[in-house]
C-alpha positions as a Markdown table, in Angstrom:
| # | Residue | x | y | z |
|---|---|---|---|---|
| 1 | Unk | -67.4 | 22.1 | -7.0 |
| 2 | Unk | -64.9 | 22.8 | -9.7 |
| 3 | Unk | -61.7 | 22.2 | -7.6 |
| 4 | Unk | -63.4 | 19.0 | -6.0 |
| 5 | Unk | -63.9 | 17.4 | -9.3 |
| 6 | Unk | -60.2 | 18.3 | -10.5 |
| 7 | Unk | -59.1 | 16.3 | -7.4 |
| 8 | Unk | -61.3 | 13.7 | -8.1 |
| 9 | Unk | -60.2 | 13.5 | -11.6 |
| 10 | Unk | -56.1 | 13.7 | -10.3 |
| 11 | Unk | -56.6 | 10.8 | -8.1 |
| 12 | Unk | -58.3 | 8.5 | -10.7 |
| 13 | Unk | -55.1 | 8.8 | -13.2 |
| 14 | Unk | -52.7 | 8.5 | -9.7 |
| 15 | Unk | -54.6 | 5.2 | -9.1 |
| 16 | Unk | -54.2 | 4.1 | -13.3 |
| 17 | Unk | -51.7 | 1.4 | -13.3 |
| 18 | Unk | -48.2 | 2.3 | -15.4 |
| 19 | Unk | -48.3 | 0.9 | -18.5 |
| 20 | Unk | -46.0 | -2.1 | -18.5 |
| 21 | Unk | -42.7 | 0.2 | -20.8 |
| 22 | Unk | -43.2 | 3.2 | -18.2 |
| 23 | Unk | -42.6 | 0.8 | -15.5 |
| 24 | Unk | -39.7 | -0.6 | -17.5 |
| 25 | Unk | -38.0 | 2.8 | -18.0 |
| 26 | Unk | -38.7 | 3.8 | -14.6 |
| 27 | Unk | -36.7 | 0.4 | -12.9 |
| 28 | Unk | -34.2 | 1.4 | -14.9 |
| 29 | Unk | -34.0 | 4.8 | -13.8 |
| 30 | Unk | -33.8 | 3.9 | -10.2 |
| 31 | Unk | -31.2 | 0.9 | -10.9 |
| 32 | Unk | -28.8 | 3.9 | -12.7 |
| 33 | Unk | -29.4 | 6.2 | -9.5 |
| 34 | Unk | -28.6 | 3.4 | -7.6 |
| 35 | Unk | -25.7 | 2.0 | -9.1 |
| 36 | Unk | -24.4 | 6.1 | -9.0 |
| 37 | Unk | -25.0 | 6.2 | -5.1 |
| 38 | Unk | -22.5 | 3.3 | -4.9 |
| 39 | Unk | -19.8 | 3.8 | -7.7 |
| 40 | Unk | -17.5 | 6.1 | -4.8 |
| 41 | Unk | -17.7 | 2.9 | -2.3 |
| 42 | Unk | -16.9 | 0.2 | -5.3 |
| 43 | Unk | -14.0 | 2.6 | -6.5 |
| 44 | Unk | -12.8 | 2.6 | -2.5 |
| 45 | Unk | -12.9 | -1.5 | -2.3 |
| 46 | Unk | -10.8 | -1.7 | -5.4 |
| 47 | Unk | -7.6 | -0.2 | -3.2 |
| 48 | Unk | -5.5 | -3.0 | -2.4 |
| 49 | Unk | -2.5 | -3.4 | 0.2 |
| 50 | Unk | 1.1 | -4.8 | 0.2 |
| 51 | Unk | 3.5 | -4.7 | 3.6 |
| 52 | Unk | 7.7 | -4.2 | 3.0 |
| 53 | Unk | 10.4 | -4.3 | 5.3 |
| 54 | Unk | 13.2 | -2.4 | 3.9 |
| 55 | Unk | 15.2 | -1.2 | 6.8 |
| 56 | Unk | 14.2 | 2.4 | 7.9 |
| 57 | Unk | 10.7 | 2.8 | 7.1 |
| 58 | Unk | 11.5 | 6.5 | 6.9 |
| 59 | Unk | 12.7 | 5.8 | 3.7 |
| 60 | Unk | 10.4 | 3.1 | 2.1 |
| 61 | Unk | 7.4 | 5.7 | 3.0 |
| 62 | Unk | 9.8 | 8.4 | 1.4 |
| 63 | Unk | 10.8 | 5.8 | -1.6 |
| 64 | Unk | 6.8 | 4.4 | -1.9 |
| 65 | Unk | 5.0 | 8.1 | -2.0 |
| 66 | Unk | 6.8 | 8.7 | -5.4 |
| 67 | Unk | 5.8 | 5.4 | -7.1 |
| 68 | Unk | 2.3 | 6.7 | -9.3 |
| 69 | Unk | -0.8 | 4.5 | -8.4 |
| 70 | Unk | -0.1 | 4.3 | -4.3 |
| 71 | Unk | -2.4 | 5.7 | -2.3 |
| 72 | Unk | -1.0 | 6.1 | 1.1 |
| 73 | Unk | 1.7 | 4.8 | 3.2 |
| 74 | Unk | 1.7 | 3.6 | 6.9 |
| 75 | Unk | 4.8 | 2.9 | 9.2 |
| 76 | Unk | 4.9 | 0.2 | 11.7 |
| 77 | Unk | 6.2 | -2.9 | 13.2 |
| 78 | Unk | 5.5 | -6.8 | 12.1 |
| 79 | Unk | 6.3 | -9.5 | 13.0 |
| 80 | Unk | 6.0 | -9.7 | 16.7 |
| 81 | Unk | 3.6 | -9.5 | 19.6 |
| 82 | Unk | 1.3 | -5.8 | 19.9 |
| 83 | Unk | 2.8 | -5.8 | 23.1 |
| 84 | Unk | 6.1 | -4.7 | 22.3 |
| 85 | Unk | 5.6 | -2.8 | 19.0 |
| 86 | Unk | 6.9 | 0.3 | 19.8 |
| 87 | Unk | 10.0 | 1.8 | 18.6 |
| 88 | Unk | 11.1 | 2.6 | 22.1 |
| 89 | Unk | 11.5 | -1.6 | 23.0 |
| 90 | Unk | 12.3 | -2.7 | 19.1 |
| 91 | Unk | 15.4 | -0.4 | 19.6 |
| 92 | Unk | 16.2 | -2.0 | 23.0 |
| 93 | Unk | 15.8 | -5.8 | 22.4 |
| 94 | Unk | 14.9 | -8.3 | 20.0 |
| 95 | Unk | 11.3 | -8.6 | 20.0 |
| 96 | Unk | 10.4 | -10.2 | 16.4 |
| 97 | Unk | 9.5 | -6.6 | 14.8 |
| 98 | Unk | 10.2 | -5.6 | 11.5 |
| 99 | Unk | 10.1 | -1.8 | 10.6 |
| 100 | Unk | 7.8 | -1.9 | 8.0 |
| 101 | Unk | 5.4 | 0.0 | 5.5 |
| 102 | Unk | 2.0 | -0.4 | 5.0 |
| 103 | Unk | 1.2 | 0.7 | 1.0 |
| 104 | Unk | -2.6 | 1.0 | 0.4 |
| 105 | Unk | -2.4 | 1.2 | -3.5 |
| 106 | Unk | -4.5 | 1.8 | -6.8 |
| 107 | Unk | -4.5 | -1.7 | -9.0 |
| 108 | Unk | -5.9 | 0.2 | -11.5 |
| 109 | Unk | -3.1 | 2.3 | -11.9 |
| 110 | Unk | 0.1 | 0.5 | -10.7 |
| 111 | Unk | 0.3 | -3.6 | -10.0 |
| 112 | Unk | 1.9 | -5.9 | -6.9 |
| 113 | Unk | 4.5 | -7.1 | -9.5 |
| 114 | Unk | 5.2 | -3.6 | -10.1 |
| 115 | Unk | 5.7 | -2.5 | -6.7 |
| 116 | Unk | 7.7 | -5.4 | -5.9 |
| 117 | Unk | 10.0 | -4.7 | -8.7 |
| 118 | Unk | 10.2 | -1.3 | -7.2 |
| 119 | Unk | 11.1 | -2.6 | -4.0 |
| 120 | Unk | 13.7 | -5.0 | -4.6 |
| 121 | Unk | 15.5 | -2.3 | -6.6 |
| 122 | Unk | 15.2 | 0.5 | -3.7 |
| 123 | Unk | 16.8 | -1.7 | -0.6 |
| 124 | Unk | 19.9 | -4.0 | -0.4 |
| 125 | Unk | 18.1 | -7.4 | -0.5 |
| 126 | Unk | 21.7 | -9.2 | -0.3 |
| 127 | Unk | 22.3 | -7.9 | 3.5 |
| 128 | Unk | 21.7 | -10.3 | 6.3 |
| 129 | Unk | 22.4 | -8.4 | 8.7 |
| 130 | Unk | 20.3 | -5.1 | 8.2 |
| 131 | Unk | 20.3 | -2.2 | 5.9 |
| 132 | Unk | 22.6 | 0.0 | 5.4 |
| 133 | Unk | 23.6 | 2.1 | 8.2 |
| 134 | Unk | 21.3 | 0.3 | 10.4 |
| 135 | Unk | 21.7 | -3.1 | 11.8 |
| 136 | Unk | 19.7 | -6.0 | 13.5 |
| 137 | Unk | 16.7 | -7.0 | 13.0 |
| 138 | Unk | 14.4 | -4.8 | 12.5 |
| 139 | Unk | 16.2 | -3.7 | 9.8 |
| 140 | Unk | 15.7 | -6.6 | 7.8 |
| 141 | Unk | 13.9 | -7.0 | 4.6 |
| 142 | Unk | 10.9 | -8.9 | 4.2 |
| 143 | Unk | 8.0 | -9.0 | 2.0 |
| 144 | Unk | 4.5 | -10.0 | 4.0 |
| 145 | Unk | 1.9 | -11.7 | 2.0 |
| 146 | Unk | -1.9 | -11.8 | 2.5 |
| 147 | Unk | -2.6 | -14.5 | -0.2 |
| 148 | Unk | -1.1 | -17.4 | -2.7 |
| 149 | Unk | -1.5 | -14.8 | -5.0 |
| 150 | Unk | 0.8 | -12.7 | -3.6 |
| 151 | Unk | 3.1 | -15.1 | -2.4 |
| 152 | Unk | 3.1 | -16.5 | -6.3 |
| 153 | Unk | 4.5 | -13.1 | -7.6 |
| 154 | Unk | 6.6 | -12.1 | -4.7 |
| 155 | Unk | 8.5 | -15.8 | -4.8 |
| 156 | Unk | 8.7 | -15.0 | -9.0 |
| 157 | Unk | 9.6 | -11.2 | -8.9 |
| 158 | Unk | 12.8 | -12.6 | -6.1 |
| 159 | Unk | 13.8 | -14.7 | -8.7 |
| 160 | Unk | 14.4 | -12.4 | -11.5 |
| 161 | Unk | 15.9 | -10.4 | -9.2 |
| 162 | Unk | 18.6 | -12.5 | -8.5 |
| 163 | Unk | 19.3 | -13.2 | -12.0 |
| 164 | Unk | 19.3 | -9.5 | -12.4 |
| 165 | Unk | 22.1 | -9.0 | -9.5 |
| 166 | Unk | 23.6 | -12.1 | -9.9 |
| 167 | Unk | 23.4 | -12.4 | -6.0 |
| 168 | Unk | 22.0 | -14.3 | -4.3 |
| 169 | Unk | 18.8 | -12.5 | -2.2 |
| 170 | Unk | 18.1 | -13.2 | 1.5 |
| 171 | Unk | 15.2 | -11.5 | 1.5 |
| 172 | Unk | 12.3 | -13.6 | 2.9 |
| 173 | Unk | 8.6 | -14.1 | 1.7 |
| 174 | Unk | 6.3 | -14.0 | 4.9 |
| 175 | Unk | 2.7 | -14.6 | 6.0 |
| 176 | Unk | 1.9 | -11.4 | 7.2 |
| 177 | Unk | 0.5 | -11.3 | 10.6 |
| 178 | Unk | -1.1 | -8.2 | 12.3 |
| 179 | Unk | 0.6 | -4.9 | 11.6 |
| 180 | Unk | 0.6 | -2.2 | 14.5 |
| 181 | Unk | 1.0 | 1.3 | 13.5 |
| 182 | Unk | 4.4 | 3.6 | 14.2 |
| 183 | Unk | 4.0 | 6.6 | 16.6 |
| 184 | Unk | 2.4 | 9.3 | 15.1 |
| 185 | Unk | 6.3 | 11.1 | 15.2 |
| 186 | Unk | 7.3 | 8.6 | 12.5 |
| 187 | Unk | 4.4 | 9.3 | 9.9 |
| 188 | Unk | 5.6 | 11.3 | 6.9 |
| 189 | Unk | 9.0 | 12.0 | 8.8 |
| 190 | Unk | 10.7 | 12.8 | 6.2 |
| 191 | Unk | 7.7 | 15.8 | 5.2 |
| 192 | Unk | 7.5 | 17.4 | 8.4 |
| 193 | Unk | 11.5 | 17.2 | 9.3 |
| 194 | Unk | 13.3 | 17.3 | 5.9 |
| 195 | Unk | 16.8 | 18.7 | 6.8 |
| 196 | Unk | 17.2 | 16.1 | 9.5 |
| 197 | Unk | 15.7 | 13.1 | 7.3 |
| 198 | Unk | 18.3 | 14.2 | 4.4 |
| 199 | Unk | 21.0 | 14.6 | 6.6 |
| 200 | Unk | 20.2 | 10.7 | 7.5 |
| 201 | Unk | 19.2 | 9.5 | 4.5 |
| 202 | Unk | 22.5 | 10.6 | 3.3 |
| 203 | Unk | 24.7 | 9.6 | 6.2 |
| 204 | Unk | 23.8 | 6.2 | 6.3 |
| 205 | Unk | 24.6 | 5.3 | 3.1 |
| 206 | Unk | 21.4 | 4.0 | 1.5 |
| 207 | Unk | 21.1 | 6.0 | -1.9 |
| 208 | Unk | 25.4 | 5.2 | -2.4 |
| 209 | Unk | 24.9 | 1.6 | -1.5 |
| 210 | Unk | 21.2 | 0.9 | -4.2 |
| 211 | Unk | 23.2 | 2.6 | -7.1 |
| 212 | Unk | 26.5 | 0.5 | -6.5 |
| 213 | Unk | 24.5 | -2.8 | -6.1 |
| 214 | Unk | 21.6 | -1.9 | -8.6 |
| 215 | Unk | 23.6 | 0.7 | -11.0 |
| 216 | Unk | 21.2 | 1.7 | -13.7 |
| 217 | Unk | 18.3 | 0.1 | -12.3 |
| 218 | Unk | 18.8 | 1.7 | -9.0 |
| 219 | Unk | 15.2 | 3.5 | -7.9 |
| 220 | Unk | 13.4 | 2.8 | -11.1 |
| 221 | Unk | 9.4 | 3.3 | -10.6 |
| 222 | Unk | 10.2 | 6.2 | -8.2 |
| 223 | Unk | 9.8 | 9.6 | -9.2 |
| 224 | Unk | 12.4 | 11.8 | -7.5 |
């Protein structure tokens, strides 16, 4: 009889509506779990993206993976059909592809200016032809843009680049279109085969030809 009225009693005060500041604190509780549970997925949407050309994207992936506030770095092609974007037929015959790197990036921590800046003054934005070693198209510069935004800065950032170098820069600012991703062979080559990625780096020229052109300002924002 006891245990019956105990239970009785118990599910009286369950029934008792919360007075009206408990309910209060409580909603707030559950809006501060809430807002915890998705904190990791709003950090994730604030990565942002930006897509160079700079001739062998070896070396921009190399060049972009020392520059503190990036993320990750993609290789691929852009600029032509998904039908031809692999290396094997970009190396072949024109088919509109630019080698290019994809660089998912922290805005937080580093800014689109700032990795343009980087960018112009790790490639040879004066060459029509190529860079470096390499020639034809693919080996082009270009910077893609996804908004006005971006288009704003890169347009801006060229300028002061050629008052920097005194040069003019043939460089253009694109539209980007869809990127296709590089064989799995090309990701991180320069990790996973660094002998022969030196020995090419070096051979071609690149590092000789961005300290003559950019002298003191040659590689700045990458940490070597």
């Amino acid at each position: 009889m006891a245990n019956t009225t105990r239970a009785s009693k118990s599910t009286k005060l369950m029934e008792r509506p919360m007075p009206r500041m408990t309910r209060t604190i409580f909603a707030a509780l559950i809006f501060a779990s809430a807002a915890a549970i998705s904190m990791p997925g709003a950090a994730a949407d604030k990565k942002a993206s930006a897509i160079f050309a700079g001739g062998c994207f070896w070396c921009v992936e190399s060049d972009f993976d020392k520059v503190p506030g990036v993320v990750s770095t993609t290789s691929g092609y852009i600029g032509g059909s998904a039908k031809t974007a692999n290396y094997k037929t970009i190396t072949s015959r024109p088919t509109g592809h630019y080698e290019a790197v994809r660089i998912v990036y922290d805005p937080d921590k580093v800014s689109y200016r700032r990795l343009l800046n980087v960018f112009w003054r790790s490639v040879d934005p004066t060459d029509a032809g190529g860079q470096f070693c390499d020639r034809g198209h693919s080996y082009k510069t270009a910077v893609f843009v996804k908004n006005e935004d971006q288009r704003k800065i890169a347009l801006g950032t060229k300028k002061k680049a050629e008052e920097t170098l005194g040069k003019k820069i043939v460089t253009k600012i694109q539209t980007a279109g869809p990127f296709y991703k590089a064989e799995n062979y090309h990701q991180d080559y320069y990790k996973r085969n660094p002998v022969r990625y030196k020995v090419y780096r070096y051979g071609c020229g690149r590092d000789q030809k961005i300290r003559s052109l950019w002298g003191q300002e040659a590689h700045a924002g990458i940490k070597h």
